[in-house]
C-alpha positions in Angstrom: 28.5 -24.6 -21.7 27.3 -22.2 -19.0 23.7 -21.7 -18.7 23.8 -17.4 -18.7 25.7 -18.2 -22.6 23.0 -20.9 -24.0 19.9 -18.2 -23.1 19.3 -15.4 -24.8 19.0 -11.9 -22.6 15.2 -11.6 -21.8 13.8 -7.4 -22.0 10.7 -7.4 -19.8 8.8 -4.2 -19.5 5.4 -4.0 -17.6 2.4 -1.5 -17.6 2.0 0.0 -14.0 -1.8 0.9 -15.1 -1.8 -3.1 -15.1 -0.1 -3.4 -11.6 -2.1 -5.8 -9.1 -0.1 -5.1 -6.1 0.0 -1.2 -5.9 -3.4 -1.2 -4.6 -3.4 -3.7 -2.2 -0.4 -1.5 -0.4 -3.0 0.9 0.6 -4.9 1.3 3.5 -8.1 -0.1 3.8 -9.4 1.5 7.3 -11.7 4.2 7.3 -8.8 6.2 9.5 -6.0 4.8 7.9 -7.3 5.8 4.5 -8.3 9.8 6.3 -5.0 9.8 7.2 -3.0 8.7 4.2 -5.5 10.6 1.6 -6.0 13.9 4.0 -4.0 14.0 6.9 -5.1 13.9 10.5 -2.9 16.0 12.6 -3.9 15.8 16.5 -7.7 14.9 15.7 -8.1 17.5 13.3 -8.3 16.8 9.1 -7.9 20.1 6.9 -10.6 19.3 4.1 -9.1 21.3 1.2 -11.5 24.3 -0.3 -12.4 21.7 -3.5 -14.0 19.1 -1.3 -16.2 21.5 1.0 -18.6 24.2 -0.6 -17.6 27.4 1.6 -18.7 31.0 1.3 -16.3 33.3 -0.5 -14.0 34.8 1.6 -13.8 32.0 4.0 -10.1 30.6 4.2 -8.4 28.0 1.9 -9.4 24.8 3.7 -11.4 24.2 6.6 -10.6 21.7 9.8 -12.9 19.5 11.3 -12.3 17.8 14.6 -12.2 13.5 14.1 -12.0 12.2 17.5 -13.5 8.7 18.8 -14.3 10.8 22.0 -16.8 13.2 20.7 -17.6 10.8 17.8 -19.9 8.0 18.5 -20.7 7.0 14.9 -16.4 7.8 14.2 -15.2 5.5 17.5 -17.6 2.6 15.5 -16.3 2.7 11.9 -13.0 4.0 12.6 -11.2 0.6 12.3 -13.7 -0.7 9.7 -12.7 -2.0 6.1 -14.2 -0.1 3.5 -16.9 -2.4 2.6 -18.2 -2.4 6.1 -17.9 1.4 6.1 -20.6 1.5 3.3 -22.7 -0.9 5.0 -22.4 1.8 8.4 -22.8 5.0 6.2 -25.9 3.3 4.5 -27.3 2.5 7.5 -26.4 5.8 9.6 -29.0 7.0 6.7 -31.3 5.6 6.5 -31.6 5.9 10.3 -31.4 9.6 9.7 -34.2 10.1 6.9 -36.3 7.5 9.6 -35.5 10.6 12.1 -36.2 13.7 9.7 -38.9 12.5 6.9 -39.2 16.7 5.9 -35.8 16.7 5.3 -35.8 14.0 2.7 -38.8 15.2 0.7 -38.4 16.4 -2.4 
């Protein structure tokens, strides 16, 4: 007999919350991931009001520039994994409390 007759049909339904490839297709650059989770538009990223506490009245979102040309610590990590971006942020501060000891007192 034919092989499709001699099986029976086969129902196969999966749980996306138990998908292993879905987050592998995202971007694992410190720009990339900017880019795909805010939006860089000709250096500039528009943080939305939730992530930034402004003053009331200020405007919905607020743009900061994200250049590797006025950016030193940007033009290092920009093409970093995230892993190695936590290693660069880590470091950045503890360099920075080294610099301002008043400032981390309290």
């Amino acid at each position: 007999g034919n092989r499709m007759e001699d099986s029976p049909p086969l129902l196969l339904i999966l749980d996306r919350c138990e998908d292993p490839i879905t987050p592998l297709l995202n971007q694992w650059t410190y720009q990339s991931m900017v880019h795909e989770l805010l939006g860089i538009k000709n250096n500039l990223v528009e943080l939305p009001q939730d992530l930034v506490a402004m003053p009331k009245g200020c405007q919905d979102s607020q743009s900061i520039v994200l250049s590797p040309v006025s950016d030193d610590f940007y033009q290092q990590i920009m093409y970093s994994d995230f892993g190695s971006l936590h290693d660069s942020v880590l470091s950045k501060l503890e360099e920075f409390k080294k610099a301002n000891p008043a400032m981390t007192k309290g």
